[in-house]
N, C-alpha and C positions, 0 to 999 in steps of 0.2 A: 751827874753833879757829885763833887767831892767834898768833905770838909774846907777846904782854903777855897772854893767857887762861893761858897752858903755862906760863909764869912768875909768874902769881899763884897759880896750883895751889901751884904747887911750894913760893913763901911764901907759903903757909898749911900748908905739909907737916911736920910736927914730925918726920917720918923721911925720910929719903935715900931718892931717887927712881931708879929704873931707868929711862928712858925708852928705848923698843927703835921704831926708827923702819923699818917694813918692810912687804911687800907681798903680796898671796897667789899672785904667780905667782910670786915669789923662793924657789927653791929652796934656798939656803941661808940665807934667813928661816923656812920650814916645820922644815929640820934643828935650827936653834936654839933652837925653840918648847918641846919638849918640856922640855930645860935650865932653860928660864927660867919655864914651868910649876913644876916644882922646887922651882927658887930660893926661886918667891915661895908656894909652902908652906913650905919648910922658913924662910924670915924674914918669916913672916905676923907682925907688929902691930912689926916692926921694920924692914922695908923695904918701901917700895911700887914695885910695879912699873906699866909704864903703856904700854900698846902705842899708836903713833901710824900710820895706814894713810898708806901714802905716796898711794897714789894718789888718796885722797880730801881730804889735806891738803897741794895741789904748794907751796901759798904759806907755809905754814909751815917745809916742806922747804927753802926758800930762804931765811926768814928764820933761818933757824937752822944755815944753811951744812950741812947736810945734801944731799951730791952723791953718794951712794951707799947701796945698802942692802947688808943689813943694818948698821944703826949704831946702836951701845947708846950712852948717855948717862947718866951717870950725876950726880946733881945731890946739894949740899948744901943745903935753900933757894933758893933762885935762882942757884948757884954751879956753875957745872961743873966737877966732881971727875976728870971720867974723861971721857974720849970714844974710840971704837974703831970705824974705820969696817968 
């Protein structure tokens, strides 16, 4: 996936998107999982959530200034509403 892939998702997204960019040796990406598990029951068919593996996507990580994990993103459309690294 590239940057213009994660951003046609996203418009084509009629709901605000969570994108969680993180790793499975990140320890505090594994603590926040369960949370955002949650999240996205308790805002099923009104938020979507979307996990991105850093280690397997480094050149998206770059395109999208992503220099640390865990980092939630949260999108309106193609707009970035929130970012928390």
């Amino acid at each position: 996936m590239n940057k213009d892939e994660l951003l046609e998702q996203l418009r084509q997204s009629e709901h605000p998107t969570v994108v969680d960019f993180w790793a499975p040796w990140c320890v505090p990406c594994r603590r926040i999982k369960p949370v955002l598990d949650q999240l996205a029951q308790e805002y099923d068919g009104r938020v979507n959530f979307q996990a991105i593996n850093a280690d397997e996507h480094p050149e998206l990580m770059r395109e999208m200034k992503v220099f640390s994990i865990p980092t939630l993103m949260v999108f309106r459309q193609q707009i970035i509403v929130f970012s928390q690294p």
